[in-house]
C-alpha positions as CSV (number, residue, x, y, z in Angstrom):
1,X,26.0,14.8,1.5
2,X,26.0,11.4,-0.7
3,X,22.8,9.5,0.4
4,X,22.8,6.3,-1.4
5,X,19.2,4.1,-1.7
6,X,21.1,0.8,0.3
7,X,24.4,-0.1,1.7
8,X,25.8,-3.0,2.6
9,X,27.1,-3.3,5.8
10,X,30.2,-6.1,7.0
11,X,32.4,-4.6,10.2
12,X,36.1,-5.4,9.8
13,X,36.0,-8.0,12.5
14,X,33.3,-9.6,10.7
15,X,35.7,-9.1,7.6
16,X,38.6,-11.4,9.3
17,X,36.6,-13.7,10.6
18,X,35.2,-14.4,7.3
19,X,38.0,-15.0,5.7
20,X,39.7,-17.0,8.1
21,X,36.2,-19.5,7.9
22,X,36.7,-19.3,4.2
23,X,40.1,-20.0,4.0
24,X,38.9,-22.8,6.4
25,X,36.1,-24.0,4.2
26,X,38.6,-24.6,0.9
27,X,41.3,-26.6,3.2
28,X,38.3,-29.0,3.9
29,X,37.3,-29.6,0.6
30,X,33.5,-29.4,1.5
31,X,32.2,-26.4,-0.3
32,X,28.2,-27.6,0.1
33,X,26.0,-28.8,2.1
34,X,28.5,-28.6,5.3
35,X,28.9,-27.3,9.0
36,X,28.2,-24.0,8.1
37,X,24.8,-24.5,6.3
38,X,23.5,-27.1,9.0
39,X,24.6,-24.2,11.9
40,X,22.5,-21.5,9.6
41,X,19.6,-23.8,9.3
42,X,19.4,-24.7,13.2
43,X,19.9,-21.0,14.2
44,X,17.6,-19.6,12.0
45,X,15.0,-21.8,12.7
46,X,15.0,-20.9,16.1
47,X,14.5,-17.8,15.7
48,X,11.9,-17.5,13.4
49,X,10.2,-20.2,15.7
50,X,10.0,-23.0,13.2
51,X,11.2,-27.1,13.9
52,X,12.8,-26.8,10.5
53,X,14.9,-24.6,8.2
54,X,16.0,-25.0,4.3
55,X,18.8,-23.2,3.4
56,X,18.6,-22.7,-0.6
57,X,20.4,-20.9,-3.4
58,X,17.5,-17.6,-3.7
59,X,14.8,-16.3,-2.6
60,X,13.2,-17.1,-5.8
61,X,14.0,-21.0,-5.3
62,X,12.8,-20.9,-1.5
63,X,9.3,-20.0,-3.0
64,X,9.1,-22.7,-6.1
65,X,11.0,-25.6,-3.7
66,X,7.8,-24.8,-1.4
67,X,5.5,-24.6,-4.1
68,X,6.6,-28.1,-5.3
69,X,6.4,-29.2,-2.0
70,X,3.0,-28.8,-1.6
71,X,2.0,-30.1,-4.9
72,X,1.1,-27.3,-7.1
73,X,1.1,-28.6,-10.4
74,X,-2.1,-28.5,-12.5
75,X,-3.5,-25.8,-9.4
76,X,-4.2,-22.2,-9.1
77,X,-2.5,-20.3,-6.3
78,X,-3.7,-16.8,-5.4
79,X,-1.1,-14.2,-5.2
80,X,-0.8,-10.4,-4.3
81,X,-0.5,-8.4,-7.9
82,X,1.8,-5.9,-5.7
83,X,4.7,-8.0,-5.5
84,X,7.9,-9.0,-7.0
85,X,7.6,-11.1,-10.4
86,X,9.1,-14.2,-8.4
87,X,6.5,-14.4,-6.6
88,X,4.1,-15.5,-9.4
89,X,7.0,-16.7,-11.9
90,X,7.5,-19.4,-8.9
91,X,3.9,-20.6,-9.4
92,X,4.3,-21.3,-12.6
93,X,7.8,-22.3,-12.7
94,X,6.5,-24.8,-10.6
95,X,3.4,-26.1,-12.8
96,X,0.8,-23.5,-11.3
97,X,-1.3,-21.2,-12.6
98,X,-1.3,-17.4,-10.6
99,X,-4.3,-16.1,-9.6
100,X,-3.9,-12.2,-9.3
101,X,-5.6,-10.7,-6.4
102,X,-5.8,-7.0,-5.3
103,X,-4.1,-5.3,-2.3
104,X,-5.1,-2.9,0.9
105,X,-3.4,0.2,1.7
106,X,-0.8,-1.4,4.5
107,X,0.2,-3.1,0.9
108,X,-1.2,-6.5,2.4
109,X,-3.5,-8.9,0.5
110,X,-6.7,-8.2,0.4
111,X,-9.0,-11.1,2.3
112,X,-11.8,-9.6,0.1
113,X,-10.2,-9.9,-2.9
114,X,-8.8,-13.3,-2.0
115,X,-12.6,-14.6,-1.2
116,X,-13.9,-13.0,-4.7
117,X,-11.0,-15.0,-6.8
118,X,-10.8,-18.4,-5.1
119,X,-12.0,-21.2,-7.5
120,X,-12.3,-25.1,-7.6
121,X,-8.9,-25.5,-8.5
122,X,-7.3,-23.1,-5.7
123,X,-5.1,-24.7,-4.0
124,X,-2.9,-22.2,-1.8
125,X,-2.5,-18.3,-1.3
126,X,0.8,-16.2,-0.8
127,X,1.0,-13.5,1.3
128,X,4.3,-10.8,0.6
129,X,5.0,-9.0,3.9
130,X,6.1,-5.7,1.6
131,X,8.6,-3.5,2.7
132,X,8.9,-5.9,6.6
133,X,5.3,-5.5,7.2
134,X,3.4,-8.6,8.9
135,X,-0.1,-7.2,8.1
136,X,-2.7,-8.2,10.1
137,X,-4.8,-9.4,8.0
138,X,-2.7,-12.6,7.3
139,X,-4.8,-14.1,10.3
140,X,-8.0,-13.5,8.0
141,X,-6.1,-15.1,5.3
142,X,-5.3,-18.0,7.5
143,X,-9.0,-18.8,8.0
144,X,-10.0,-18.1,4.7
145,X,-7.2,-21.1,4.3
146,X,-8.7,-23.1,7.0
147,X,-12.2,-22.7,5.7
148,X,-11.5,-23.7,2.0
149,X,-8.7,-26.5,2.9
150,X,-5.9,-24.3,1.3
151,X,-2.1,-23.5,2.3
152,X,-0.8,-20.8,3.0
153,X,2.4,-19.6,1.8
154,X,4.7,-16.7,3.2
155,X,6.9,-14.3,1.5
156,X,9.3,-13.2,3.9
157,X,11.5,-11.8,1.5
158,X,11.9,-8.4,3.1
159,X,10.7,-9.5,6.6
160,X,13.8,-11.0,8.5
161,X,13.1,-10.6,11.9
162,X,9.6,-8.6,11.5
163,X,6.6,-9.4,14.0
164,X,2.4,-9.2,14.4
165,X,1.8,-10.1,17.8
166,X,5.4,-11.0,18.8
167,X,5.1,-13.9,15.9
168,X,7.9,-13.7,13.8
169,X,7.4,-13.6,10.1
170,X,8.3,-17.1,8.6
171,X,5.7,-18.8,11.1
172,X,2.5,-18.5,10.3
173,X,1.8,-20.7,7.2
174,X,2.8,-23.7,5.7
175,X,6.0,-22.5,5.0
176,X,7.6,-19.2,4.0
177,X,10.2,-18.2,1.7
178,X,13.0,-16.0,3.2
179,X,15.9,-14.2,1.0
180,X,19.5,-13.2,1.0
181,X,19.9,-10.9,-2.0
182,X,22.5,-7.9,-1.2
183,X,20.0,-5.5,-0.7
184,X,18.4,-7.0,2.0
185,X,18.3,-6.7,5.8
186,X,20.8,-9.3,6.0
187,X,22.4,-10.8,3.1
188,X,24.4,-14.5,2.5
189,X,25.8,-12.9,-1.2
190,X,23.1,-14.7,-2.9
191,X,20.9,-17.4,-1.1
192,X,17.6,-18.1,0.4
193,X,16.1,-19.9,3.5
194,X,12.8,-22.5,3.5
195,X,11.0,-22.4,7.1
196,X,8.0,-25.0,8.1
197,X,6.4,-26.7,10.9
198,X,5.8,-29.5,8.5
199,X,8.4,-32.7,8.1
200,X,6.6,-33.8,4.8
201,X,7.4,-30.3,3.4
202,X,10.8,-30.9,5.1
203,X,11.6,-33.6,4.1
204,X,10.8,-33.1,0.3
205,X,12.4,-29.7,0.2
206,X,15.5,-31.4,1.0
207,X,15.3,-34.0,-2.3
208,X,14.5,-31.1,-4.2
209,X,17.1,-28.6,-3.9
210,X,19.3,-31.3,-4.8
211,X,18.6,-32.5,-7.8
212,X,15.6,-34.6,-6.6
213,X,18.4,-37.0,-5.4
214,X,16.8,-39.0,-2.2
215,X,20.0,-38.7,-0.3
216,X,23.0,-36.0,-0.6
217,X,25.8,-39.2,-1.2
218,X,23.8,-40.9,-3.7
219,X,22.7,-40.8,-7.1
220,X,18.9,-41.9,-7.2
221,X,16.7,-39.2,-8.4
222,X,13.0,-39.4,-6.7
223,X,11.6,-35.8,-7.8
224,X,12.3,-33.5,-10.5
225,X,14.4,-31.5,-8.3
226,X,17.1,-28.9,-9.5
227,X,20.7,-27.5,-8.2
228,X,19.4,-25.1,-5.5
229,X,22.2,-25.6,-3.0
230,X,23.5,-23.4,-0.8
231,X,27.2,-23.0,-0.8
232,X,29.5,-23.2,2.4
233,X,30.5,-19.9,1.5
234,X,27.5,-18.2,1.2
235,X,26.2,-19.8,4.8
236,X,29.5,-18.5,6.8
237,X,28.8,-15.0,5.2
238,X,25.1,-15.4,6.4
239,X,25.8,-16.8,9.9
240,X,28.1,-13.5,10.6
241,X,25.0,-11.7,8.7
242,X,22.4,-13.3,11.1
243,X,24.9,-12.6,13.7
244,X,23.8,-9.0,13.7
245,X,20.2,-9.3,12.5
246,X,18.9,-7.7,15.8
247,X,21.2,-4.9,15.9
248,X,20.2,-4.3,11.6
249,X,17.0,-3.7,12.7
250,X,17.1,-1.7,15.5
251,X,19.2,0.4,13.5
252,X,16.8,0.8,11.0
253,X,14.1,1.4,13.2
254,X,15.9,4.2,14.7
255,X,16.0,5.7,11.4
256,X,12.3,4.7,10.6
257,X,11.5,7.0,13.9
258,X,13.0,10.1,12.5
259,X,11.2,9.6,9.2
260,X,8.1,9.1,11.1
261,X,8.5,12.7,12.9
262,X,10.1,14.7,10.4
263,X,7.4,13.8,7.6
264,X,4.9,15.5,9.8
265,X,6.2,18.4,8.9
266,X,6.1,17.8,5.2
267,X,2.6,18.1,3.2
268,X,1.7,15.7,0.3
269,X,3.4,13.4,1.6
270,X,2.0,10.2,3.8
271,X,3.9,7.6,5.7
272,X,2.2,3.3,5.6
273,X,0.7,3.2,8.4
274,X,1.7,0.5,10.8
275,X,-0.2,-1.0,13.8
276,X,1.0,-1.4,16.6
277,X,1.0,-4.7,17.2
278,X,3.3,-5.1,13.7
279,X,6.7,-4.4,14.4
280,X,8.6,-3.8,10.8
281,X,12.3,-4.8,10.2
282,X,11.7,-1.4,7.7
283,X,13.2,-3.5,4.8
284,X,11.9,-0.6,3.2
285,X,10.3,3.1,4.4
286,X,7.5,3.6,2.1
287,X,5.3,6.7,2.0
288,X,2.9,7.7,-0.6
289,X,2.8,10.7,-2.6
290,X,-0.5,13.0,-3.1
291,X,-2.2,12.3,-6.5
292,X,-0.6,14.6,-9.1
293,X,2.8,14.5,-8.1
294,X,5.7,13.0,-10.5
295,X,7.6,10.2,-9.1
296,X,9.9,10.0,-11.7
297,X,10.3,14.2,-11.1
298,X,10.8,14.1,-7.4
299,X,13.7,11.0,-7.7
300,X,15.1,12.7,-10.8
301,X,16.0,15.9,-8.5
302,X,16.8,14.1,-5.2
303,X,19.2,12.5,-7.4
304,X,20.4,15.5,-9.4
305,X,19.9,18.3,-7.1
306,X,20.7,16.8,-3.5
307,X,22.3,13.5,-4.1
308,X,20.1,10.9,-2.5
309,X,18.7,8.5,-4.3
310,X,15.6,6.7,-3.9
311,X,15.3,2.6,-3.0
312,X,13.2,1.0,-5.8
313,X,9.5,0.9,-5.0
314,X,7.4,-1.8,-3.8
315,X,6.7,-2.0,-6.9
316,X,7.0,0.3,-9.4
317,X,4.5,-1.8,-11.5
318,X,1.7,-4.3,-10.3
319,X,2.8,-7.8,-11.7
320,X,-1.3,-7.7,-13.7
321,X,0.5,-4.6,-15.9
322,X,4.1,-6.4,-16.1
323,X,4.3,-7.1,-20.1
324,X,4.9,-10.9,-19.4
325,X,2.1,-11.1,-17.7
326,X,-0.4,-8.2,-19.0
327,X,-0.1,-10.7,-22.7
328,X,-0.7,-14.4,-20.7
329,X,-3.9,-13.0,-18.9
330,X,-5.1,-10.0,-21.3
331,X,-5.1,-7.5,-18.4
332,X,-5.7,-4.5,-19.6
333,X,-5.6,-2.2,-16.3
334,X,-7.9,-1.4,-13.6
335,X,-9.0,-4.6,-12.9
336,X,-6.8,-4.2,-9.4
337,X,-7.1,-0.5,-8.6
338,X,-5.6,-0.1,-5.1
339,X,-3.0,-2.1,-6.1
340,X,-2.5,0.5,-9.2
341,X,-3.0,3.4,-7.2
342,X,-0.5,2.4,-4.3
343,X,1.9,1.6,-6.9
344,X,2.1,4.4,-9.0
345,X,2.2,6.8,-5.7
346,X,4.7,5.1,-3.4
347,X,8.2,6.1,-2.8
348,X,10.7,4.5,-0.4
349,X,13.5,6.7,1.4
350,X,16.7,5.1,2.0
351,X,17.1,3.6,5.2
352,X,20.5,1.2,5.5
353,X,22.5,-0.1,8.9
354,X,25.2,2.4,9.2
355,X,23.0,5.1,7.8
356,X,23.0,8.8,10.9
357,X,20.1,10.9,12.3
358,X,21.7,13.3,10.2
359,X,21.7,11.9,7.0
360,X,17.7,11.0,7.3
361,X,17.2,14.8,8.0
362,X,19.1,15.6,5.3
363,X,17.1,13.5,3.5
364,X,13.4,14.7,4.5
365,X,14.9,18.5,4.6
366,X,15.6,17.5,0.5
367,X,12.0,16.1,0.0
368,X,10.5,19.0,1.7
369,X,12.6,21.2,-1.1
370,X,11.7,19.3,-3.8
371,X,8.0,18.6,-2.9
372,X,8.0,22.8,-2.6
């Protein structure tokens, strides 16, 4: 049995209709900034529970378009070391300077470390809901923002659809950063989506992802904006995407409930705990290995041995010991150790829409061998 670490997943109806709306799209001659990516803004605004949605090229863009937005430049933003590098490359890409703060064991930001690294010049925090997790502690954060006048930035990268409280993720800062990439819970090809109660950000994310022009038909450029359109194309393909969100998820979830039982059976080997309030979209499964345990061992045999392969972690390497960053700020390791320890310890099990009951057993039953 072939388990692979994600798969893709477009039905055939989903197939046709696609390419009937693309065939569609290149008789019109508008292949930007059309019907289709106004109807994916509107509907996914609604259901995060936001007044407004951006749809942008990336993830990665969502996060610096925000960043601009709020008038980063020449300010220190504090950000989660376990995260993706876009997370921090946006801050700077957008005239920041990154903070680094450490994590908690849900992978969350830690409010502690957050207080501890907050300086005169701070002028937001991101939180990363890892792996689809809305952590709780996102409503310290938010007072910790309140207190000190900061914003607060999500990124909702893996967390289409994910709840604390019945809130969706994407509506409980300034504005969050949603993406599209392939791998994700739903996918547009390539693209990204902006949500935010506030017009001013709004209204200015709107000049920026295209080209800092003030309006789409004309050619006076107000901000140092940048081509981060969204394509016709890629909104039709995340309409039909969004289409099925719900039914993604619960599919994964199913999935997430037969990791949850059969890893009881398994020593050394410890599921993220998640409260109940949070529900996950379980963008990713993580569990963490007992200390003295290869990583690279136990995914070299799944691989080898049993055939299923591993997702990537979340992350393999804290962004304080990435070599781009380790050389700007002089870390030299330790200065974040949950963070490190998660890091190095954490696997993620495939988990992916059309994936069986069986194949997740199959799975675990592997692990269990391998762990032996």
């Amino acid at each position: 049995m072939k388990i692979p670490a994600a798969k893709i997943y477009f039905p055939e109806e989903d197939r046709k209709e696609l390419l009937r709306q693309i065939d569609e799209i290149l008789a019109s001659g508008q292949l930007t900034l059309g019907k289709y990516t106004k109807e994916f803004e509107e509907r996914f605004a609604a259901y995060v529970g936001t007044k407004y949605a951006i749809a942008v090229n990336s993830g990665t863009s969502a996060l610096e378009i925000s960043l601009r937005a709020l008038d980063v430049k020449g300010h220190s933003v504090i950000v989660p070391t376990n995260t993706f590098f876009a997370t921090p490359a946006s801050v700077i890409h957008a005239g920041g300077e990154v903070i680094f703060a450490d994590v908690t064991e849900n992978l969350c930001i830690d409010p502690e470390s957050v207080k501890k690294n907050i300086r005169k010049d701070t002028k937001g925090i991101i939180v990363v809901h890892i792996g689809g997790i809305v952590a709780p502690q996102i409503k310290e954060i938010k007072e910790i923002c309140e207190d000190h006048r900061l914003f607060l930035i999500e990124d909702a990268a893996h967390a289409h659809g994910s709840t604390l409280d019945g809130k969706k993720a994407g509506s409980f800062g300034d504005a969050a950063a949603f993406s599209f990439y392939p791998t994700k819970v739903m996918t547009s090809g390539e693209g990204g989506m902006i949500t935010t109660d506030d017009e001013k950000i709004y209204r200015r994310a709107l000049v920026f992802r295209d080209q800092g022009k003030a309006g789409f038909y004309g050619n006076v450029h107000v901000e140092m904006g940048y081509n981060w359109r969204m394509s016709e194309i890629h909104a039709a393909i995340g309409l039909s995407q969004f289409a099925r969100l719900e039914e993604f998820i619960e599919d994964r979830r199913r999935i997430a409930k037969v990791y949850d039982e059969e890893l009881k059976k398994i020593d050394k080997v410890t599921p993220i705990k998640i409260p109940p309030n949070v529900k996950s979209n379980y963008y990713k499964y993580v569990a963490l290995l007992d200390d003295g345990i290869d990583r690279a061992d136990i995914k070299k045999e799944l691989k080898e041995k049993y055939s299923v392969n591993l997702s990537g972690e979340v992350y393999e390497l804290p962004c304080h010991l990435q070599p781009i960053f380790k050389d700007l700020y002089g870390f030299k390791g330790g200065e974040f150790p949950v963070a490190e320890d998660i890091c190095k310890r954490q696997i993620c099990l495939p988990v992916f829409a059309t994936m069986t009951e069986e194949q997740a057993k199959y799975v675990i039953d592997s692990l269990r061998e391998v762990i032996k």
